[in-house]
C-alpha positions in Angstrom: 38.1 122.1 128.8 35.9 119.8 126.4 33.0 118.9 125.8 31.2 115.9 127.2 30.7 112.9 124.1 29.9 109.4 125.5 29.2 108.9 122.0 32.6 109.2 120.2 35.8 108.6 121.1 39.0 110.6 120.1 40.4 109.9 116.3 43.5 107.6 115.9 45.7 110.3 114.4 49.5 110.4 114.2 50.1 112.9 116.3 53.4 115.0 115.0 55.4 117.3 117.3 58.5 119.1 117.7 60.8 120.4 120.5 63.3 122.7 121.3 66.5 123.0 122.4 66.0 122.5 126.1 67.6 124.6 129.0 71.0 123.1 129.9 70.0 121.1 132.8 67.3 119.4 131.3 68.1 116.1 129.0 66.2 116.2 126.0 67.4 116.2 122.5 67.7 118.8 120.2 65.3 118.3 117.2 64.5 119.6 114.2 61.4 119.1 112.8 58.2 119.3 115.9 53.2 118.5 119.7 49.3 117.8 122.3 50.0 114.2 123.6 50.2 110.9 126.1 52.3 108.3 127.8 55.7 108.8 129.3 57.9 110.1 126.3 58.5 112.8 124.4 58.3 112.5 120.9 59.7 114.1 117.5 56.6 112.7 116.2 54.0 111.7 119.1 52.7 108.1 117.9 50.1 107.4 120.3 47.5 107.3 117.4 47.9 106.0 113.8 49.2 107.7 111.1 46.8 109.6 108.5 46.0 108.4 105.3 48.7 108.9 102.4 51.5 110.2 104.9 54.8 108.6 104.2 55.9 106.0 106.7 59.6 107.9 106.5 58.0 110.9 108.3 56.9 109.0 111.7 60.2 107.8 112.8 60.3 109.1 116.4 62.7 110.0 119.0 62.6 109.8 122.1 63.4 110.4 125.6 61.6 110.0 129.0 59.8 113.3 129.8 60.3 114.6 133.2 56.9 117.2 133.6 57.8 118.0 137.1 61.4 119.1 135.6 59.8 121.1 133.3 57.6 122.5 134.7 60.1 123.9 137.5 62.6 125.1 134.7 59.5 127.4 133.3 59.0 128.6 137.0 63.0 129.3 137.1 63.3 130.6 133.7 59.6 131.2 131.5 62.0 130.9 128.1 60.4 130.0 124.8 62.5 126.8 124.7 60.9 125.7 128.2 57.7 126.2 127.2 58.3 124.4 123.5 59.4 121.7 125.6 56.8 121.3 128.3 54.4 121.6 125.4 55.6 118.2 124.0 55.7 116.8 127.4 52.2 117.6 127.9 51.2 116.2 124.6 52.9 113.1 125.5 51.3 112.4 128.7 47.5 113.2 127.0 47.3 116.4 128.4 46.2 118.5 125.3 45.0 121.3 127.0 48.1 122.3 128.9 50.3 121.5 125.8 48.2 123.9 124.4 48.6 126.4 126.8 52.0 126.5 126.7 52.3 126.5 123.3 50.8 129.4 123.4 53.3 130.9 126.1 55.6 130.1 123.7 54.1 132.2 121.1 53.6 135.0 123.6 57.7 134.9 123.6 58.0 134.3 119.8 55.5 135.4 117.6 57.0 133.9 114.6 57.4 130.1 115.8 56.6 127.8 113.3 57.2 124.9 115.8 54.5 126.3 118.5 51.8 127.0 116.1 52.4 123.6 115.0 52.5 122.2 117.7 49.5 124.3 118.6 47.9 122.9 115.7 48.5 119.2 117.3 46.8 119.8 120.3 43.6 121.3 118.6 43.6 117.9 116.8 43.9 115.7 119.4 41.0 117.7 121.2 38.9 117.5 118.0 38.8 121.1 117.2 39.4 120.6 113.7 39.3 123.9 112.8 41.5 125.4 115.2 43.9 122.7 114.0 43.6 123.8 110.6 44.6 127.6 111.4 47.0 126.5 113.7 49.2 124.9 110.9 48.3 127.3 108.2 49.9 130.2 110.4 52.9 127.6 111.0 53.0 127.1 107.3 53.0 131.2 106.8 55.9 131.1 108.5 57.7 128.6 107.2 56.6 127.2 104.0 58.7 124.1 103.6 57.8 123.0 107.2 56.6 119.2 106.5 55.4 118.4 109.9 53.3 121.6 109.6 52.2 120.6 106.2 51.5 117.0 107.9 49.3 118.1 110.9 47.2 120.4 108.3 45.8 117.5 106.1 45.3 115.8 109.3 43.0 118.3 110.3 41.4 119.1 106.7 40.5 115.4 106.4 38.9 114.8 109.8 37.4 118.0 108.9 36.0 116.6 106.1 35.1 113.6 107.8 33.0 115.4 110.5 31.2 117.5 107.3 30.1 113.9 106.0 28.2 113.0 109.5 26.6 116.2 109.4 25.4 116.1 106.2 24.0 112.5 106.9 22.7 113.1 110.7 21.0 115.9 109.1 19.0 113.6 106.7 18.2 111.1 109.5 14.1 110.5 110.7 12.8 112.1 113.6 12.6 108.8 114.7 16.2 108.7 115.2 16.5 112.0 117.0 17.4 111.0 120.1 19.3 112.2 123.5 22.5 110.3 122.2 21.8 111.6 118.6 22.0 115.1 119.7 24.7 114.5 121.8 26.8 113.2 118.5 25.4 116.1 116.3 25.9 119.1 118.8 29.5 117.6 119.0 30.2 117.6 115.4 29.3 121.3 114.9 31.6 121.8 117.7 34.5 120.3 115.9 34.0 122.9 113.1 34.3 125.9 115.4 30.5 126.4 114.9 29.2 126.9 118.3 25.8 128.4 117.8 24.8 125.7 116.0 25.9 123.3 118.7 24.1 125.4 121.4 21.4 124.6 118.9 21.3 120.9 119.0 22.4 120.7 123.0 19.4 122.5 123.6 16.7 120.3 122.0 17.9 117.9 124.5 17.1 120.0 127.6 13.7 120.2 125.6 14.1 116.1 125.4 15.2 115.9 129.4 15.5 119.5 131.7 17.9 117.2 134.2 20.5 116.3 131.2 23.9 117.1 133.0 25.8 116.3 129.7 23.8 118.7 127.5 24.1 121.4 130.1 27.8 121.0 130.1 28.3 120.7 126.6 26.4 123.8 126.2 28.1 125.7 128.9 31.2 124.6 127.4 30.7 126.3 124.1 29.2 129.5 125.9 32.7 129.7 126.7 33.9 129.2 123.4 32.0 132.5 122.9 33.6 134.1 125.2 30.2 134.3 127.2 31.6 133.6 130.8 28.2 134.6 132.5 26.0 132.2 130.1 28.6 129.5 130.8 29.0 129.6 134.8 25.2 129.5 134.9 24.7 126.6 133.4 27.3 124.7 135.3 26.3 125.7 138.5 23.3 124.3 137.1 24.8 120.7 136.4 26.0 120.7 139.6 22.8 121.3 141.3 21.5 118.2 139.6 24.7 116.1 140.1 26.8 117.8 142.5 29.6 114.9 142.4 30.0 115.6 138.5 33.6 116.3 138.1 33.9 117.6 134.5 31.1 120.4 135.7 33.3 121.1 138.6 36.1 121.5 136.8 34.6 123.8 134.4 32.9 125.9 136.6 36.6 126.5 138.1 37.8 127.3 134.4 34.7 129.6 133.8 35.4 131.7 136.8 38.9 131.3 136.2 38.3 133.0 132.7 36.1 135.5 133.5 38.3 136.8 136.2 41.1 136.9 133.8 38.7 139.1 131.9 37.8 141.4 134.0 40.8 141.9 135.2 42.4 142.6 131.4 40.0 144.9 131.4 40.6 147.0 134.0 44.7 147.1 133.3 
């Protein structure tokens, strides 16, 4: 789940994936080089956004095909393989579902430790949800294992240089007059620390809005949402339950409560086994 940021909007970023072989009864082309993305096709490279800066036009030619989630999602439920989940990764992505390609990137790691494509693809997803940081060691681990991996090398200065980006709008929000220290200021800043992985510094900022307005649903989400980041479940249901008291129809808070508890069931759980 993400944070809530009426303020910014996601980056136009070439988005660069790559698939598996798929299982026999599912059409989709073999390719070499490699995901978190939207629309209805998959993608050697995805091209919903624009291409970074300084990345040569001869490495976003794309393929395609149209990508069949409901297919693939049933040939992971029939056979969980490592190509299945590669390939419902990059379906994911496609279709702007980020989180899931995520997820099953991961799955796919969980079979195959030593997957260049999944970490890179991996590293995709992060990007498209703005976590710059988990982008960036994302496609370093990809590049660990396999050094001459362009995509790879590709996604990472992606990352680095919104990375970089986001350090420059610190660095000047910082410097800004109290007069400017508004609701939507914090909003932008907390979500900018979040980029860089820095959550208690984002719990930081969210916080001087509830200090601003005790009623702002966004902050409490946006804080909630890095309480999980933390891996602090209890912190994190709290203060959703909280947003929905105050706007009980408020989707995103629904939905994260249900991810919270989710979590923290998965937790307890681990622990116990």
């Amino acid at each position: 789940m993400e944070p809530t940021n009426d303020q910014n909007e996601t980056p136009k970023e070439e988005q660069k994936t790559e698939e598996t072989k798929p299982a026999s009864k599912i059409n989709i082309p073999i390719i070499i080089l490699l995901l978190f993305i939207f629309s209805s096709l998959i993608y050697l490279y995805l091209k919903t956004f624009s291409s970074p800066d300084n990345v040569s036009e001869s490495t976003i030619t794309a393929v395609q095909q149209p990508a069949d989630i409901a297919a693939l999602e049933n040939a992971v439920k029939t056979n969980p393989s490592y190509d299945n989940w590669i390939n419902l990764s990059v379906a994911y992505i496609n279709n702007q579902m980020p989180q899931d390609g995520l997820n099953s990137a991961k799955k796919a790691i969980e079979l195959n430790p030593k997957s260049a494509i999944a970490y890179n693809n991996m590293g995709v997803a992060y990007n498209m949800m703005q976590q710059y940081q988990n982008g960036i060691d994302a496609c370093t681990q990809a590049l660990q294992l396999d050094t001459a991996f362009q995509l790879a090398k590709n996604n990472l200065k992606w990352a680095m240089d919104e990375k970089r980006k986001v350090l420059e709008k610190i660095q000047k929000q910082e410097q800004a007059p109290a007069t400017n220290k508004d609701v939507p200021f914090y909003i932008e800043l907390g979500m900018n620390y979040y980029k860089l992985n820095n959550f208690d510094k984002s719990i930081e900022v969210w916080s001087k809005i509830i200090d601003i307005d005790k009623k702002n649903v966004i902050a409490l989400n946006n804080i909630g949402t890095s309480f999980m980041m933390k891996l602090q479940y209890d912190d994190a249901i709290t203060l959703y339950k909280k947003a929905l008291e105050l706007e009980p129809s408020n989707q995103l808070a629904k939905n994260n409560l249900a991810w919270a508890l989710d979590e923290k069931s998965r937790a307890e759980s681990n622990k116990k086994n």
